[in-house]
RONU-249086 format. One record per residue (C-alpha): x, y, z. Coordinates in steps of 0.5 Angstrom, whole numbers, plus 500, padded with zeros to 3 digits. Example, Ala and Ser with C-alpha at 12.3 -4.5 7.8 and 13.67 -1.06 7.14 Angstrom:
BEGIN
525491516/527498514/
//
This chain:
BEGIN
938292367/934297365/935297357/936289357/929289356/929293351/933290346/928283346/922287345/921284338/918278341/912281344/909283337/908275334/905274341/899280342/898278335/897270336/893271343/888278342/883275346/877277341/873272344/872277349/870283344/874288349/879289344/885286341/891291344/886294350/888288355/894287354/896295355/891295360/896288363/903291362/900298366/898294371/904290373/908297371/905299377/906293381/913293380/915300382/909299388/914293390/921298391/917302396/917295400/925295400/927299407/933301404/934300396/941302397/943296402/939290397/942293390/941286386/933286389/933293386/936292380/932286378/926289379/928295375/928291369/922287370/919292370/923295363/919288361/911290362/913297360/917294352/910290352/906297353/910299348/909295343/901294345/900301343/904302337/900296334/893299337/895305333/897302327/890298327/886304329/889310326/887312319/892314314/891323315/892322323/898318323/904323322/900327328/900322333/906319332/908326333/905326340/908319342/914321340/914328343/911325349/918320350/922327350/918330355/919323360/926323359/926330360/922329367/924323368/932324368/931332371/925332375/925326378/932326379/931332383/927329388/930323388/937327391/932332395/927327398/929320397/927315393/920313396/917320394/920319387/917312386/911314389/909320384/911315379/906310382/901315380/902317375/901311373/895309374/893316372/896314365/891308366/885311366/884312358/885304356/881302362/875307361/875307352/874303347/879300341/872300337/864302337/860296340/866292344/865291352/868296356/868290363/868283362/861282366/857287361/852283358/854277353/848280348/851286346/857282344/859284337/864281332/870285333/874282328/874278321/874271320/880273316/884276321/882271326/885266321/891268319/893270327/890262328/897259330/904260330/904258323/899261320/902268324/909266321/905265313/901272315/908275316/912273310/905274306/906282308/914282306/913279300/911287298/917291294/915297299/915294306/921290303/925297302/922300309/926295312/932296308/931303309/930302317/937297317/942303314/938310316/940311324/947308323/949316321/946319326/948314331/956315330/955322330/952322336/958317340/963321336/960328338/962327346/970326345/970332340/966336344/969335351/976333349/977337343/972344343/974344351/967343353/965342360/962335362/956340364/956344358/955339355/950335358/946342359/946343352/946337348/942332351/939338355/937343350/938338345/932335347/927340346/929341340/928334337/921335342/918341337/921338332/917331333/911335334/911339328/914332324/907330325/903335323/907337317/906328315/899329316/899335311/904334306/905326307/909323311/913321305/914328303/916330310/922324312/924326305/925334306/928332313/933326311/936332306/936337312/940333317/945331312/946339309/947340317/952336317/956338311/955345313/958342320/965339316/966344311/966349318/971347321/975353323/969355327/967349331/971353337/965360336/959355341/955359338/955357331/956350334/949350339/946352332/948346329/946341334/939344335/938344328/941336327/936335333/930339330/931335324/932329326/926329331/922331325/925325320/924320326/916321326/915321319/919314318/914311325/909314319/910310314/912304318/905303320/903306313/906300310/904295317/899291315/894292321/892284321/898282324/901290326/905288333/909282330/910287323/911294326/916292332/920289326/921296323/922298330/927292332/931294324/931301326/935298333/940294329/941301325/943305330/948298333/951299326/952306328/955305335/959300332/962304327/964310331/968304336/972302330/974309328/979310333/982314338/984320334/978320329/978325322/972328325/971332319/971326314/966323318/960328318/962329311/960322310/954321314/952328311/952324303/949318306/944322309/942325303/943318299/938316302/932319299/932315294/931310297/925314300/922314294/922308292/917306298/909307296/907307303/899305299/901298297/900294303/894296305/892296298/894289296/893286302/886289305/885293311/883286315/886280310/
//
């Protein structure tokens, strides 16, 4: 219920790209995400009604999920905020932060939250959550997308400024108009091998991640604890420092430069895993090598959210960004696919060989993207 949401979030960017509400000068994206925090904030309100959330389960779970729903709409309403503001040299470090920062709540979330919702009950947990919610909500309520737009719908009509092009006011017009703006922006041969690239390049990552477990628990002898602790526990700290340092090195080498570097590690890793195979019983050894898988996947993860937005043409931003990010879903489907259909006693030495070679492959592809073009051809605003 949760994650259902989540997999329909795609419709969200042809509909915040449609209706931007420009007429109000108050910013494309500011009342949207402002609109998804608040009806966030109203759902998890909502559980502290429930008496005893235990004993109305379905009540629960639906809330859960309508929640989910505001909280894919956050999500898609920023990323095309940030692909229309952002300028080319902050991208890698933003992404970085925003990447970073998604680590960082699911470790709070899963943990600490977790923590006190067995300590103390569930109210406590939701209320905290409350907060910090309305905290987070501060910074869309309180800033401005652009210099001369209204902060509040009663500021003055005469400092109204035109916050948007005709262009742009055109080509999000109508639902035609919007579908004619996005086959214009993949009618480029870079954004048309961004989304080859986004369709193929978590499969990899995604099979080594469900086979991992089975090898892991029932072949190594791990724990179930050991396992959470340190692979999706310490794991997560890894892909948390590399998000960060991904961002800042995209901004300083290029994103391109980065992804690619990234992309190369992460399979040589994995070769190094398969050709290792006498020593995968030394934890040691094997600790290394998942810290560096997700060290490096953290970095090559903020890089091709980089260039995603490099290639996303701003006028029609969530409908075009959120297609690289639902590609990048099917990819990793592709992946949890794939590791279903390799069977119960599955060649495990064969199978990080080939995610490793593919991983590297996938560098040439990589090259061919000129993460200039859209803007270049296309304008910045039509």
């Amino acid at each position: 219920m949760a994650q259902l949401p989540w997999t329909f979030k795609f419709i969200w960017g042809p509909i915040i790209d449609r209706f931007d509400f420009h007429f109000l000068a108050m910013g494309r994206r500011r009342l949207w995400i402002l609109f998804a925090q608040s009806m966030m904030t109203i759902t998890l309100l909502s559980i502290l009604l429930l008496p005893e959330p235990a004993k109305v389960m379905t009540t629960l779970l639906w809330i859960i999920a309508i929640h989910n729903v505001f909280a894919s709409l956050q999500d898609v309403s920023v990323d095309a905020l940030a692909v229309d503001l952002l300028p080319e040299n902050e991208r890698g470090k933003a992404n970085g932060f925003m990447r970073a920062a998604a680590y960082l709540g699911s470790i709070i979330g899963g943990a600490v939250m977790g923590v006190l919702t067995a300590r103390h009950g569930l109210h406590l947990a939701i209320s905290l959550q409350a907060i910090i919610m309305i905290i987070v909500m501060m910074a869309p309520l309180f800033l401005r997308e652009r210099e001369g737009e209204r902060l509040f719908p009663w500021n003055p009509l005469e400092k109204l400024k035109q916050t948007t092009t005709p262009a742009v006011e055109a080509a999000t017009a109508s639902a035609g108009a919007l579908f004619k703006s996005f086959r214009k922006a993949f009618s480029l041969p870079s954004t048309l091998l961004a989304a080859a690239l986004a369709l193929i390049i978590m499969v990899g990552q995604y099979t080594i991640s469900i086979i991992s477990k089975p090898l892991f628990i029932q072949e190594l002898g791990w724990s179930m604890e050991a396992y959470s602790k340190w692979i999706t526990g310490g794991g997560y700290f890894f892909a948390l420092g590399g998000s960060l340092l991904g961002g800042l090195l995209a901004d300083r080498f290029t994103a391109k430069r980065t992804a690619g570097t990234a992309t190369v590690v992460l399979g040589i890793v994995w070769i190094a895993f398969s050709m290792m195979e006498q020593h995968w019983g030394n934890r040691t050894l094997a600790l290394g090598f998942i810290f560096a898988e997700q060290f490096s996947i953290g970095i090559m993860t903020v890089s091709l959210f980089s260039i995603f937005m490099s290639v996303s043409w701003p006028v029609i931003a969530g409908t075009q960004f959120t297609t690289y990010m639902a590609l990048l879903n099917v990819s990793g489907i592709a992946g949890i696919k794939l590791a279903g259909e390799m069977g119960d006693s599955p060649d495990y030495t064969t199978i990080y060989l080939g995610a490793g070679i593919a991983q590297i492959a996938f560098l040439l592809l990589l090259k061919k993207i000129d993460v200039g073009e859209t803007r270049r051809e296309l304008g910045e605003s039509g």
